[in-house]
C-alpha positions as CSV (number, residue, x, y, z in Angstrom):
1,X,122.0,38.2,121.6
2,X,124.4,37.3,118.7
3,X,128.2,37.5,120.2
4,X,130.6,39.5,118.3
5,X,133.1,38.4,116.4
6,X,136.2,40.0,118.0
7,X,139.1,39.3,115.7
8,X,137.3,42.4,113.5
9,X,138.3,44.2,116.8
10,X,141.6,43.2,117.5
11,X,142.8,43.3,113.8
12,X,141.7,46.7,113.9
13,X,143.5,47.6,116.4
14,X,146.2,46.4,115.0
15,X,146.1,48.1,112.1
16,X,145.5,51.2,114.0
17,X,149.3,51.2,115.3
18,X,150.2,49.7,111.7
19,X,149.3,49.0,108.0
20,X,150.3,45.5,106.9
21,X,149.7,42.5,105.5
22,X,147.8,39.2,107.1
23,X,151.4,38.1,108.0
24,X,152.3,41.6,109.4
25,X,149.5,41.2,111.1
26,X,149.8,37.7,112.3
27,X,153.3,38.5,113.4
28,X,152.6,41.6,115.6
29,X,149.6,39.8,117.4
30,X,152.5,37.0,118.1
31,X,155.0,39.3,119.2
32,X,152.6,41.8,121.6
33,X,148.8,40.6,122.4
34,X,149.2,36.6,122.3
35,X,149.4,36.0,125.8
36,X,146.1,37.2,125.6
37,X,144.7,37.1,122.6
38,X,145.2,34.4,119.5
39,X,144.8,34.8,116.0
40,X,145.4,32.4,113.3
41,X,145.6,32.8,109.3
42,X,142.2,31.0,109.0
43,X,140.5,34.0,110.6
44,X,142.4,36.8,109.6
45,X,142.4,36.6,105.7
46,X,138.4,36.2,105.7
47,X,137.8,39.4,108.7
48,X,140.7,42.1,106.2
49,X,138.1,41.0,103.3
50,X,134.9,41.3,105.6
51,X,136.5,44.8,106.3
52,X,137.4,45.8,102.9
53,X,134.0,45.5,102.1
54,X,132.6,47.4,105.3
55,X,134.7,50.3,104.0
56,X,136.6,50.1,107.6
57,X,140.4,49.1,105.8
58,X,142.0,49.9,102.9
59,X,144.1,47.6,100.6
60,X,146.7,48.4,98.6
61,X,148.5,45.6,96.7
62,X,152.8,46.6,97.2
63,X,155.4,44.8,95.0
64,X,158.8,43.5,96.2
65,X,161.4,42.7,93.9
66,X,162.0,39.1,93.6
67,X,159.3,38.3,95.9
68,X,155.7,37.9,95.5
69,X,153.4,41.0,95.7
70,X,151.4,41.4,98.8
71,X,147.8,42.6,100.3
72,X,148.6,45.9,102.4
73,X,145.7,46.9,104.4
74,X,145.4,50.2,106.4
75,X,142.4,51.5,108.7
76,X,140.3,53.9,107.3
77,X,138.6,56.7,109.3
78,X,135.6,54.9,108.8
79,X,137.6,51.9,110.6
80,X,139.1,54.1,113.5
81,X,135.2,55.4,114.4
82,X,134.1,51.4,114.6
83,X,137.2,50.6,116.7
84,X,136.3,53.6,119.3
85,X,133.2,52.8,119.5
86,X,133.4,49.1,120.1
87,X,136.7,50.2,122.5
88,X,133.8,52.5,124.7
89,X,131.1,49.5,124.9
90,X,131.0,47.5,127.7
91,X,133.0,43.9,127.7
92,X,131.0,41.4,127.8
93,X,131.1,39.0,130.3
94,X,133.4,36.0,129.6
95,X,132.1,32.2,130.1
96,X,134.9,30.8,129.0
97,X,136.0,26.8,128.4
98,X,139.2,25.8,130.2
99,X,140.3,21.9,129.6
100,X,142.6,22.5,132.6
101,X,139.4,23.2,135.1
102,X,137.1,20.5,133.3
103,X,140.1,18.0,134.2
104,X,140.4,18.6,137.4
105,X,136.4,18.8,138.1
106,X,135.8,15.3,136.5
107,X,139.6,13.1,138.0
108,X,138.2,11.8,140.5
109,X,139.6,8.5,139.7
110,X,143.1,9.9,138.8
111,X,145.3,9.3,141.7
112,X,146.3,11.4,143.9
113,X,149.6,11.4,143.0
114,X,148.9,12.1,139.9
115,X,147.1,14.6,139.5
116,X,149.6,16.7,142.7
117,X,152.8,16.0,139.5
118,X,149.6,18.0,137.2
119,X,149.6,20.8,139.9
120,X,153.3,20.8,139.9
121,X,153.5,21.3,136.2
122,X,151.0,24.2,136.2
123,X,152.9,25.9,138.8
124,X,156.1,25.2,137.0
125,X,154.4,26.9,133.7
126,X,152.8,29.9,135.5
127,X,156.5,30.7,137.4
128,X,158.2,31.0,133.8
129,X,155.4,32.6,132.8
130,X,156.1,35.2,135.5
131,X,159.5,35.2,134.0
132,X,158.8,36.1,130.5
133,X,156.0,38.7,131.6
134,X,158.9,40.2,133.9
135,X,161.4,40.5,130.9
136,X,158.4,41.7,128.8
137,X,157.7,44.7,131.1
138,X,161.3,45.5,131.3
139,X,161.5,45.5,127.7
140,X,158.9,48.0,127.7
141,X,160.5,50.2,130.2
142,X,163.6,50.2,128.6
143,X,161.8,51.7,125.4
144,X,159.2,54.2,127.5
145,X,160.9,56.9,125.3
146,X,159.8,55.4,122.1
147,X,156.3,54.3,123.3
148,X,153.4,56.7,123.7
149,X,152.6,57.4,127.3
150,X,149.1,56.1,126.9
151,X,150.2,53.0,125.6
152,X,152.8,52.1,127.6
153,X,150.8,52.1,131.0
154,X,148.1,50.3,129.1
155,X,150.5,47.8,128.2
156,X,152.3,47.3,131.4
157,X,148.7,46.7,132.6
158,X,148.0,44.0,130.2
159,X,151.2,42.6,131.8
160,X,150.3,43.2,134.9
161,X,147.2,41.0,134.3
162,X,149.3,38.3,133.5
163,X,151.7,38.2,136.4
164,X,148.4,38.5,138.4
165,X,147.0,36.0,136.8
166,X,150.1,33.5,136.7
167,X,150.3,34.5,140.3
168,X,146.8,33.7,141.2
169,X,147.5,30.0,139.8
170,X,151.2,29.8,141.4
171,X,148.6,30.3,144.6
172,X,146.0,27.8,143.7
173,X,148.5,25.0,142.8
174,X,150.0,25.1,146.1
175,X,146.9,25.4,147.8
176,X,145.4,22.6,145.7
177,X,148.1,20.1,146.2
178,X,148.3,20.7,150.0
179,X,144.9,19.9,150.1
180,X,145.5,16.5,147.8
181,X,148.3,16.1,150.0
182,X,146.1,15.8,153.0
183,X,143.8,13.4,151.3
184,X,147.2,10.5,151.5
185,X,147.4,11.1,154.9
């Protein structure tokens, strides 16, 4: 079975909290869904105009004075049908690639000491990555009056994946480097 392409997805989403251009668009995944998800120019530009064609967004071309013109693109109803739908399908399983876990599986000849400094950087990573999610969440909380309700708790959970997640590898690292430890012994 063909996979999806999910940028369609995520840029609707987008442009269901916002109309914008592919920078607007770009900018707002980079500021709220990139610890998660990534999106660069190279995809974006080609899904709006896959979209445009589908009938699913809406582009209207808006001048600025002393700057160029730019592509503004909204959802269309249309567009807001395909996104609910797609948001009530199953998610499909992920197999994804991590270089971090095919390192480790094939260093056998890395020494030890080594690859315990590795550990030590990933842990040092995931704790300000604890940090920032922290500072995200209060950011959020400090704005619950501006945020729908809906959202907010389904963006506190996204962060809450994240701490999870960072904490989960805080875990690991410390586990994994006792164990390396034990191997010097």
């Amino acid at each position: 079975m063909a996979k999806k392409n999910k940028t369609k997805y995520a840029l609707l989403g987008v442009l269901n909290t916002m109309s914008g251009s592919g920078y607007d668009i770009k900018k707002f995944c980079d500021s709220s869904i990139r610890y998660f998800w990534n999106e660069n120019y190279g995809h974006i530009y080609p899904v709006l105009q896959k979209m445009e064609e589908e009938e699913l967004v809406t582009k209207h071309v808006e001048q600025t004075e002393g700057r160029p013109s730019k592509n503004v693109y909204s959802i269309t109803e249309k567009g807001r049908e395909e996104l609910d739908n797609w948001l009530l399908m199953p998610v499909e399983p992920e197999h994804g690639r991590s270089e971090l876990l095919l390192k480790i599986f094939w260093s056998k000849n890395v020494p030890v000491e080594v690859l315990i400094e590795k550990f030590l950087q990933i842990k040092e990573v995931s704790e300000e990555m604890l940090v920032q999610y922290a500072q995200i969440e209060n950011a959020l909380k400090a704005h619950k009056d501006e945020v729908d309700k809906m959202n907010l708790v389904l963006w506190i959970s996204t962060v809450n994946y994240g701490k999870h997640d960072s904490e989960a590898k805080i875990k690991w690292c410390e586990e994994t480097i006792k164990s390396l430890e034990e191997i010097e012994d």
